[in-house]
C-alpha positions in Angstrom: 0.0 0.0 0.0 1.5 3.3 -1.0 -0.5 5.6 1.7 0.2 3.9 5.4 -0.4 5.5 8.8 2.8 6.4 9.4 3.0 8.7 6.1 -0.5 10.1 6.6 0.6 11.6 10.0 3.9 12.1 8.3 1.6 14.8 6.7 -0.7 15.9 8.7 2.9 16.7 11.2 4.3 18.6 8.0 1.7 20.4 6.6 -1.3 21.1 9.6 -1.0 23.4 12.2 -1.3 20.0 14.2 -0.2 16.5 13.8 -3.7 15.4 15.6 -6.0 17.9 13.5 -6.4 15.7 10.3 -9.7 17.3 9.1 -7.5 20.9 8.9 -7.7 22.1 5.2 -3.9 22.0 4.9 -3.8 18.7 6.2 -6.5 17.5 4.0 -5.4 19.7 0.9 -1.4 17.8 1.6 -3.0 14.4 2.1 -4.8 15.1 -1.3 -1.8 16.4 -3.3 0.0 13.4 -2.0 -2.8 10.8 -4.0 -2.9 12.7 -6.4 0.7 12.4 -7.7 0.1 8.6 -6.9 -2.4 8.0 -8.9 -1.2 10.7 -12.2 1.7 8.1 -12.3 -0.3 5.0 -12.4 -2.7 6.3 -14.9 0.6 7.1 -17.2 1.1 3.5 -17.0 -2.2 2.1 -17.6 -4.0 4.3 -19.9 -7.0 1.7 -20.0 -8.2 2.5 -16.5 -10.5 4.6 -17.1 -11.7 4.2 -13.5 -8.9 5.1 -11.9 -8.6 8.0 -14.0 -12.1 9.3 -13.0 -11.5 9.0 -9.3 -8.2 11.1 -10.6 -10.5 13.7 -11.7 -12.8 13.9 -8.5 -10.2 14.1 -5.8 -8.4 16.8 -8.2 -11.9 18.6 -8.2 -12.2 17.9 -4.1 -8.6 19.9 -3.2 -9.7 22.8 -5.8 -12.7 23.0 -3.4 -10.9 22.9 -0.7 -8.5 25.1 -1.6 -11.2 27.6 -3.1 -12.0 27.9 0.5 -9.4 28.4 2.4 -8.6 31.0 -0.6 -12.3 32.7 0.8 -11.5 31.9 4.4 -7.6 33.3 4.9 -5.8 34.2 1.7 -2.2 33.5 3.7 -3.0 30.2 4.8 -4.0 29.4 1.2 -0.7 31.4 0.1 1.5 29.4 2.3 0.0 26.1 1.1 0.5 27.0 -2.6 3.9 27.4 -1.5 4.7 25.0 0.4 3.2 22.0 -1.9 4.5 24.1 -5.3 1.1 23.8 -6.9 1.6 26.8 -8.8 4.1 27.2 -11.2 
């Protein structure tokens, strides 16, 4: 399994404002990036899977979301995310 405990609160200890606050919109926006980048490299590999690259697609939809409102909520939380993760370019 590519996503284990141990690198979830990896993380959530790098990226929240707490290790124990996993539903924090940085946590949750780093866990998301994380799969993300996963699952672009598998569907490289296995252009077929047309299932996996839908659930691609969704989670990439669910951290726009969540980043849209953290952007609404406090623009230098959403700032320092951007940075941190290099989303931007």
């Amino acid at each position: 399994m590519y996503l284990t405990s141990e690198k979830k609160q990896e993380i959530f200890a790098t990226y929240a404002k707490d290790a124990k606050n996993t539903g924090s919109a940085e946590g949750q926006i780093a866990l998301f990036t994380f799969r993300i980048k996963h699952l672009t490299e598998y569907c490289k590999e296995h252009k077929n899977d047309k299932f996996t690259n839908r659930a691609l697609v969704l989670l990439v939809g669910k951290r726009r979301k969540l980043l849209d409102y953290l952007k609404r909520k406090d623009i230098e939380r959403y700032r320092a995310i951007i940075k941190a993760l290099g989303l931007r370019k």
